[in-house]
C-alpha positions in Angstrom: 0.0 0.0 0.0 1.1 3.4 -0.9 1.5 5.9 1.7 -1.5 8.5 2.1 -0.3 12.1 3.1 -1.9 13.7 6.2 -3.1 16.8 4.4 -2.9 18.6 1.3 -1.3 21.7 0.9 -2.7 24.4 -1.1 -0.7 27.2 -2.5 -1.5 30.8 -1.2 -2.5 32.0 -5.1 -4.6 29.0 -5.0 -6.1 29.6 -1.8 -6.6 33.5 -2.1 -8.6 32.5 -6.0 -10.8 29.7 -3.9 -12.1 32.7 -1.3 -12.6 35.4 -4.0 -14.6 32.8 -6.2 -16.8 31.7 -3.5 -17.1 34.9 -1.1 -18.0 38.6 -2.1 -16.6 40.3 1.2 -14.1 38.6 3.8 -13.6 39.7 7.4 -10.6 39.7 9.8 -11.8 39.6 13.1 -9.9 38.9 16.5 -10.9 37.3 19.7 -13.3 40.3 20.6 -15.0 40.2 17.3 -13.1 43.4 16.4 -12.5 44.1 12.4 -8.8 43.9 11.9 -9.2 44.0 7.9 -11.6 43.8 5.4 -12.0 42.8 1.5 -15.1 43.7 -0.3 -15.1 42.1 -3.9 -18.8 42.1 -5.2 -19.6 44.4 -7.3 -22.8 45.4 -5.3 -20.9 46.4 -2.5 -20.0 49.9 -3.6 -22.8 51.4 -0.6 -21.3 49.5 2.0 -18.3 52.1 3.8 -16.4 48.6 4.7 -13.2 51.3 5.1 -14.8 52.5 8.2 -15.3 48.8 9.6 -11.4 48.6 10.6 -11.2 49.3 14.1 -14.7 48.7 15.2 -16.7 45.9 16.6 -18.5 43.9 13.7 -21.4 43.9 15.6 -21.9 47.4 15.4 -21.7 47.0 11.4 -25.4 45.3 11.2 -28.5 46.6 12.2 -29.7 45.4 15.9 -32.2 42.8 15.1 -29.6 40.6 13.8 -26.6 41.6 16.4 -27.4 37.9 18.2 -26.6 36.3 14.7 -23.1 37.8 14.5 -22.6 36.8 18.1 -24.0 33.6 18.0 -21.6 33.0 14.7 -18.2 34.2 16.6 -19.0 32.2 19.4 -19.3 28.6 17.4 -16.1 29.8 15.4 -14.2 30.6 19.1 -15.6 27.5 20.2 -14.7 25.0 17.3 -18.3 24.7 16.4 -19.1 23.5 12.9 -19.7 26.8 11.0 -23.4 27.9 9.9 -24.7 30.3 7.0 -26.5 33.4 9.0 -28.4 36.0 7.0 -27.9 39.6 8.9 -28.3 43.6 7.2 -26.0 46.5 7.0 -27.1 49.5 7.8 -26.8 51.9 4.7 -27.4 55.8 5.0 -30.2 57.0 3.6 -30.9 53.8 1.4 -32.1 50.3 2.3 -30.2 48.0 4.2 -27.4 45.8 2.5 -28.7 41.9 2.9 -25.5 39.2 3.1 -25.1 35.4 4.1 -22.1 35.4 6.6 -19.8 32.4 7.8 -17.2 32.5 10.4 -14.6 30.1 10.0 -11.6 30.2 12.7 -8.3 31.2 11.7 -5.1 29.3 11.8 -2.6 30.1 14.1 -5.1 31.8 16.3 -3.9 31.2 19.5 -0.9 33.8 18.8 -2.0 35.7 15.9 -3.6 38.6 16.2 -6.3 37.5 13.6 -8.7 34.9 15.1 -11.4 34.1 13.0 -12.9 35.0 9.0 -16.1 35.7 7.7 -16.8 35.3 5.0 -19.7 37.1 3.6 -22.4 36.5 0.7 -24.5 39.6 -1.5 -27.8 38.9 -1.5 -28.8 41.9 -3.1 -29.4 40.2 -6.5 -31.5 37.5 -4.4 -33.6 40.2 -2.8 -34.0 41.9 -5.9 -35.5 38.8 -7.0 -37.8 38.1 -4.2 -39.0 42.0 -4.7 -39.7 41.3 -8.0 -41.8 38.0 -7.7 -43.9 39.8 -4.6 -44.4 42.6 -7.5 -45.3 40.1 -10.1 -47.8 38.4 -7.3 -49.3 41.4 -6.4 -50.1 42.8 -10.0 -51.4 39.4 -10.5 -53.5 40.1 -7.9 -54.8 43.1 -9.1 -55.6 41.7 -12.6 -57.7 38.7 -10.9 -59.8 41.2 -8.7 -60.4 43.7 -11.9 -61.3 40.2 -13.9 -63.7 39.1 -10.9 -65.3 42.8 -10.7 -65.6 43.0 -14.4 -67.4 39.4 -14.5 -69.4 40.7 -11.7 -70.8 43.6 -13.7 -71.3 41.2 -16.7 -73.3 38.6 -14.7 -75.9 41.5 -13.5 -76.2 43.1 -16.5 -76.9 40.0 -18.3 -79.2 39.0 -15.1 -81.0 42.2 -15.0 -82.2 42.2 -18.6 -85.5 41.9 -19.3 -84.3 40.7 -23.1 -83.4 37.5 -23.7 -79.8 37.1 -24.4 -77.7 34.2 -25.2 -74.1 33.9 -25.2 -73.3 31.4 -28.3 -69.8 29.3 -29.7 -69.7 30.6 -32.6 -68.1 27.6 -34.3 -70.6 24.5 -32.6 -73.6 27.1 -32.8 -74.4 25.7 -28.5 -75.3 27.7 -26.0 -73.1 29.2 -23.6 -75.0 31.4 -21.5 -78.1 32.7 -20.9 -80.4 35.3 -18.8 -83.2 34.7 -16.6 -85.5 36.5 -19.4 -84.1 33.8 -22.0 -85.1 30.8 -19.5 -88.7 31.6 -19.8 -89.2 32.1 -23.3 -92.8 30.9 -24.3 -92.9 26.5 -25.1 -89.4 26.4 -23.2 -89.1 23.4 -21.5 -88.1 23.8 -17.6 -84.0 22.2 -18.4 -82.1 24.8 -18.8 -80.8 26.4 -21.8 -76.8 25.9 -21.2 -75.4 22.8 -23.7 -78.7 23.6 -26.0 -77.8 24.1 -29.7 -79.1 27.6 -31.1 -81.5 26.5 -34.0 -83.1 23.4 -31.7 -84.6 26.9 -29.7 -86.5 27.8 -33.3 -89.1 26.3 -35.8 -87.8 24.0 -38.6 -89.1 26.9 -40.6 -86.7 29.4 -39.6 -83.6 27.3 -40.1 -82.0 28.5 -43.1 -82.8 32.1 -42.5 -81.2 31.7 -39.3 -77.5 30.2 -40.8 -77.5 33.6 -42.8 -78.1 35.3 -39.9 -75.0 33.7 -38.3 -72.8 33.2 -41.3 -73.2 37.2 -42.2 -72.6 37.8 -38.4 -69.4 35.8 -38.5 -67.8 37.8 -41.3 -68.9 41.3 -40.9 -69.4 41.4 -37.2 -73.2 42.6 -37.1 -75.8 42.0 -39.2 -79.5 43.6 -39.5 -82.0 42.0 -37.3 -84.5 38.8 -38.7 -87.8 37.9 -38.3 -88.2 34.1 -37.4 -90.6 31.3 -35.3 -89.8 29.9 -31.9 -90.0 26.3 -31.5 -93.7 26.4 -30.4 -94.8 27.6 -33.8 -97.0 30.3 -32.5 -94.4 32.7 -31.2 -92.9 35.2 -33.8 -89.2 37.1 -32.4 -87.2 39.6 -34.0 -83.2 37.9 -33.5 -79.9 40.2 -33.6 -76.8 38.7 -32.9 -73.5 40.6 -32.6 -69.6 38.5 -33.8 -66.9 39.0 -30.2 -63.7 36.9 -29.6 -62.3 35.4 -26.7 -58.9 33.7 -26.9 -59.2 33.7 -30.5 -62.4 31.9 -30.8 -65.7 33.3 -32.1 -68.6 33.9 -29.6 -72.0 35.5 -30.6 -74.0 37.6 -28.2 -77.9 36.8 -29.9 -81.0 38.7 -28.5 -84.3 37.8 -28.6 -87.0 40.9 -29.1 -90.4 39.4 -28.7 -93.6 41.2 -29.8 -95.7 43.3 -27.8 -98.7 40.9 -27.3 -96.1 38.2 -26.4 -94.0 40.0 -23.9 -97.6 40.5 -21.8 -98.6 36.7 -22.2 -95.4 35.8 -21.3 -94.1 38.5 -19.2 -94.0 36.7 -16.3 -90.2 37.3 -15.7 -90.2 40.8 -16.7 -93.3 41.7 -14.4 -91.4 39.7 -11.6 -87.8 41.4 -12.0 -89.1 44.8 -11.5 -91.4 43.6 -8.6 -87.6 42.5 -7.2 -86.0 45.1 -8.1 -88.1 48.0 -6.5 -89.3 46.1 -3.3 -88.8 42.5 -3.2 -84.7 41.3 -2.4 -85.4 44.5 0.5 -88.0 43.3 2.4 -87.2 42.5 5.7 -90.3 40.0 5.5 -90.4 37.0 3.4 -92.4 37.4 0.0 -93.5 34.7 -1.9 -95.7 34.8 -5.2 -97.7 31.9 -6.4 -99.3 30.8 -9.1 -103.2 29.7 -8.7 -102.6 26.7 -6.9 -100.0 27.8 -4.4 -96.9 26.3 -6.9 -94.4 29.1 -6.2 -93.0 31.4 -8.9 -90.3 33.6 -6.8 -89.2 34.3 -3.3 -86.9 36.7 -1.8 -83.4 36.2 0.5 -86.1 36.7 3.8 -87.7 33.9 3.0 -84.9 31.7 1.9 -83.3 32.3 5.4 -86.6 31.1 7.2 -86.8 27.9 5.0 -83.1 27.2 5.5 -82.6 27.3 1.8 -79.3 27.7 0.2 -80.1 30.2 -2.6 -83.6 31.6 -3.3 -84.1 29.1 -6.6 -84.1 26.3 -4.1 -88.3 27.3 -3.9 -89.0 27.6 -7.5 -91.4 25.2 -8.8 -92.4 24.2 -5.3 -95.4 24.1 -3.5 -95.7 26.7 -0.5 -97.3 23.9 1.4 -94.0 22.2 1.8 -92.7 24.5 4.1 -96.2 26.2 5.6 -98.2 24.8 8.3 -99.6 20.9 8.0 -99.1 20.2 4.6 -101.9 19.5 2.7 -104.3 21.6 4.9 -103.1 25.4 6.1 -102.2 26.1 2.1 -105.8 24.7 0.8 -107.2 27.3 3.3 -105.3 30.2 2.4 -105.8 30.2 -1.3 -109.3 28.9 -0.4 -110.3 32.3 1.3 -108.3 33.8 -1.5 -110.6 33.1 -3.7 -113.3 34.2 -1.9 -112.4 37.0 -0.5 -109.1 38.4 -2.6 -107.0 39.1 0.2 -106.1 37.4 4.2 -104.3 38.8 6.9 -103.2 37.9 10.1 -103.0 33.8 9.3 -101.3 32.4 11.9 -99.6 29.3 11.4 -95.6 28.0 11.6 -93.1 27.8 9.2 -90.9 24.6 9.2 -87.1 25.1 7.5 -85.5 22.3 5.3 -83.8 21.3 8.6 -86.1 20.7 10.9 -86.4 24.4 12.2 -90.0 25.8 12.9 -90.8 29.4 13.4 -94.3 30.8 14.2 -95.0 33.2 11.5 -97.8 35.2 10.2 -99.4 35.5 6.9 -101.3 38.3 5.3 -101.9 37.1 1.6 -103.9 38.9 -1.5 -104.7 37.9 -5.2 -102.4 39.7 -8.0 -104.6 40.2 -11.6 -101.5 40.3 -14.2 -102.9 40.1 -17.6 -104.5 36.7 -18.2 -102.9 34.8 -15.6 -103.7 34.9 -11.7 -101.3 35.2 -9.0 -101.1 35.0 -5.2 -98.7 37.4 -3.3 -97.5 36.1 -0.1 -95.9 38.5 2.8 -94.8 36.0 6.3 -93.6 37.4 9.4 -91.8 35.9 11.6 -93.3 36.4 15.0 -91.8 34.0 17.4 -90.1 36.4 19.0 -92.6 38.9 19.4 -93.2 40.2 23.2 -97.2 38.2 24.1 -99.2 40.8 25.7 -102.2 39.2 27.5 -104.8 36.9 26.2 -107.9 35.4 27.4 -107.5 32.0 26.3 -104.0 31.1 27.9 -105.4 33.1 31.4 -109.1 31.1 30.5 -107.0 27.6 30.2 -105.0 28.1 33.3 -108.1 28.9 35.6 -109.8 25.8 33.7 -106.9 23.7 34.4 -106.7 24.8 38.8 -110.8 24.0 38.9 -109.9 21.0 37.7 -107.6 20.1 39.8 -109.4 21.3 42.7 -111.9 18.2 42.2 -109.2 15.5 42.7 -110.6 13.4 45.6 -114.1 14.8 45.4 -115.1 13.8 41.6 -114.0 10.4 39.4 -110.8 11.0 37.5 -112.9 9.5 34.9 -114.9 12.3 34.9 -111.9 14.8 35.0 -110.5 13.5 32.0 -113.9 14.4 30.1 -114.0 17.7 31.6 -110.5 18.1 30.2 -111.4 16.8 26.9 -114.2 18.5 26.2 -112.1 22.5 27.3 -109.3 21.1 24.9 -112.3 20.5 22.1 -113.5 24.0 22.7 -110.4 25.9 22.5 -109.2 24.5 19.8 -112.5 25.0 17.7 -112.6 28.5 18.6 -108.5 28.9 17.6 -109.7 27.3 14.4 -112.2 29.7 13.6 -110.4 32.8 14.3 -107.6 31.7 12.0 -109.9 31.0 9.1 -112.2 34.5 10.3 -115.0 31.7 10.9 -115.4 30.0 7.5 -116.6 26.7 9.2 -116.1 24.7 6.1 -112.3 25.5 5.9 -112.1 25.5 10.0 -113.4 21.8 9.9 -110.6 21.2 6.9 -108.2 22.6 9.2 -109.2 20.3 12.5 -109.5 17.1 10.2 -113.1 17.3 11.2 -116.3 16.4 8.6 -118.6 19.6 8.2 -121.2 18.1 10.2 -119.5 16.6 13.2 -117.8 20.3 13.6 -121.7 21.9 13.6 -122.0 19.8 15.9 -119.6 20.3 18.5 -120.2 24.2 17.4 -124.0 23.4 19.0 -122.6 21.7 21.6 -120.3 24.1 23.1 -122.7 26.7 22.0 -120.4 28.4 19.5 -123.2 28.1 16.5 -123.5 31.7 17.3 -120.1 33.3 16.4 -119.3 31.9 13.2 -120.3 33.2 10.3 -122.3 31.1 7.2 -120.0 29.8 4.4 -120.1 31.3 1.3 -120.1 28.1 -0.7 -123.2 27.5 1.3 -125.0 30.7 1.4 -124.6 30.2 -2.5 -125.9 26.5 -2.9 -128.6 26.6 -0.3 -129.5 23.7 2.2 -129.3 20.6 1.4 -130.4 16.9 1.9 -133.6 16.6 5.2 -131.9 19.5 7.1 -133.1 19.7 10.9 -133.2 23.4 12.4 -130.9 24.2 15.0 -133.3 26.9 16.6 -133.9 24.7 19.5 -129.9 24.6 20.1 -128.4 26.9 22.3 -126.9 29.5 20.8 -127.6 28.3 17.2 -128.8 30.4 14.6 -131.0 29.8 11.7 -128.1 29.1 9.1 -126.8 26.6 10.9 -127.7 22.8 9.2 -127.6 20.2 11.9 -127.9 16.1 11.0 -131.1 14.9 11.0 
């Protein structure tokens, strides 16, 4: 085996070349971290005064919040301590401060010399200069994505807000892109929506050809005059404009729809609705709901959304109010009911139950809207559960009931109790039951689950015949079938029919 030398010698020309290639500043410190000499050789350095470092402590060279790195970095170097990269800042007058990446490596010879220990120093200027530029770069990006998002924001409600219906087309597969409310409820639309849907499908077979010239001359020249062509019902004439706009280099066509007159008021239903919203409806700090005839709803505002625990106010559309109002089947059939009768409610007292289990007690006052040829109910609920009870008679009535009652334990048959109690919960509940439905019997016994005549009865029998008023459906038809007279009831009244 060949002998291995203990070390390799370098040659000082060699050495000094190794330190300027890999360090832009060396330090000469001693034992008290004093700078005994220093050699700058970046060429950033030029607003460091290193001259003025000679003499001084090199701790007083760097700005205080990164004194405990240089003293931290002398003491591993005094110590023997593997040496570690720390990152401090110079000071510079008037200017920013000078970033390096300092190492302090212990000098040979060092326990005679006067020189003790080195550092040597990195510029980080061109690193920071970097890191400046990418926060720029981040920030402008920033600034482009919120200028994007407000500008799509302003698109979305102008589109939104139109009472025209607009399409945003793809110019090359002729599908639909986007569309407004207003375009959604074109007459013979189906209820899927309108996204994905190619352009001619929306029109009669008819129309086809003069719609292709429409978009052909649109794609060369940009505009082209407006046409007159057939929806796909057959019965519904529009006037269609489109206008040629790219978007990364591919064609898009905005298309508007202009339907007649006549049309616009059969089929105005979203028009009539948006500006119902926009003057009075998304404010309301009550929820309002409109209806068709049967109670199917049309639109609702934010109020009501929050009371049903919906999501977004679409959620409703196309439901039944009875979903959410009262005991379904009954409380709605009521309401629109004495709509019909009477053209408007108020005051219906009744809860509302949310889509998670929630249930508020709310009030209703309700009236009939006469658009042109189609009927519509207008909703307004209030929430009232937390609205301060002044005093009643029936909850004062009930608990006076209830101490009589008990009063008679020991002196009277709890079976006879239990009827007493029975027949006071019977009462109050028919008389709650008529002053919700302003004592329309017929649609008081719909709203107990009672039969018409079982209720008259009871009415008799509590002697309530008296405060409820005739039905109208029966004032019209008259009595009917052997009818008995209740004028030997107490507190009946000749309207009342009794079972024979």
């Amino acid at each position: 085996m060949g002998h291995r030398p203990a070390a390799y010698a370098i040659d000082p020309a060699t050495a000094t070349s190794l330190v300027d290639s890999t360090s832009d500043l060396i330090v000469l410190l001693d034992r008290d971290g004093v700078v005994v000499d220093v050699a700058a050789h970046g060429s950033g350095l030029g607003r460091l005064d290193t001259g003025a470092w000679r003499g001084r402590a090199w701790i007083d060279t760097v700005t205080a919040e990164t004194r405990s790195k240089i003293e931290a970095s002398l003491a591993d170097a005094l110590a023997g301590q593997p040496a570690r990269w720390r990152q401090v800042n110079h000071p510079v007058s008037g200017g920013e401060d000078v970033p390096m990446l300092y190492m302090t490596a212990p000098a040979q010879g060092a326990a005679t010399g006067r020189v003790a220990c080195i550092g040597f120093g990195r510029d980080l200027q061109p690193m920071a200069s970097l890191q400046r530029r990418l926060v720029e770069a981040q920030q402008t990006m920033e600034r482009d994505y919120w200028r994007y998002r407000e500008a799509d924001t302003r698109y979305r409600h102008l589109l939104h807000t139109s009472h025209e219906p607009l399409l945003l087309v793809d110019g090359q597969s002729q599908r639909v892109v986007e569309s407004n409310p207003a375009a959604e409820n074109l007459p013979g639309r189906s209820r899927a929506p309108l996204a994905g849907a190619s352009l001619p499908a929306l029109f009669a077979e008819g129309s086809a050809e003069a719609l292709q010239n429409l978009l052909a001359a649109t794609r060369t020249v940009g505009k082209r005059d407006a046409v007159r062509l057939m929806l796909a019902d057959g019965t519904t004439p529009v006037t269609v404009s489109a206008t040629l706009f790219r978007q990364d280099q591919l064609p898009f066509l905005l298309v508007r729809l202009l339907l007649d007159a006549p049309v616009r008021a059969a089929a105005g239903e979203a028009s009539s609705l948006a500006s119902l919203h926009a003057v009075h409806f998304s404010q309301s700090a009550d929820a309002l709901v409109y209806t068709d005839a049967q109670g199917r709803i049309i639109a609702v505002n934010r109020a009501f959304a929050l009371m049903a625990q919906l999501s977004a106010e679409e959620q409703a559309r196309g439901e039944l109010l009875d979903r959410w109002l009262g005991r379904t089947g009954v409380e709605l059939s009521v309401l629109v009911t004495n709509l019909r009768q009477r053209g408007s409610v108020g005051l219906f007292t009744t809860t509302l139950r949310g889509e998670f289990g929630a249930a508020i007690d709310v009030e209703i006052s309700a009236s009939v809207l006469a658009l042109p040829d189609m009927l519509r109910l207008a909703f307004s609920i209030r929430d009232v559960s937390r609205r301060l009870q002044g005093e009643e008679r029936t909850p004062d009535r009930v608990s006076r009931s209830v101490g009589e009652l008990t009063e008679l334990v020991g002196r009277v048959p709890l079976k006879d109790i239990v009827s007493e109690t029975t027949d006071l919960i019977e009462q109050l509940c028919i008389e709650a039951a008529l002053q919700m439905t302003q004592g329309n019997r017929a649609s008081a016994a719909q709203l107990l689950g009672l039969s018409r005549q079982s209720l008259y009865v009871k009415l008799n029998r509590f002697g309530l015949a008296g405060g409820a008023t005739p039905d109208l459906d029966e004032d019209r038809s008259g009595p009917s079938g052997g009818g008995g007279s209740s004028s030997g009831t107490k507190g009946g009244t000749p309207n009342a029919r009794l079972p024979t």
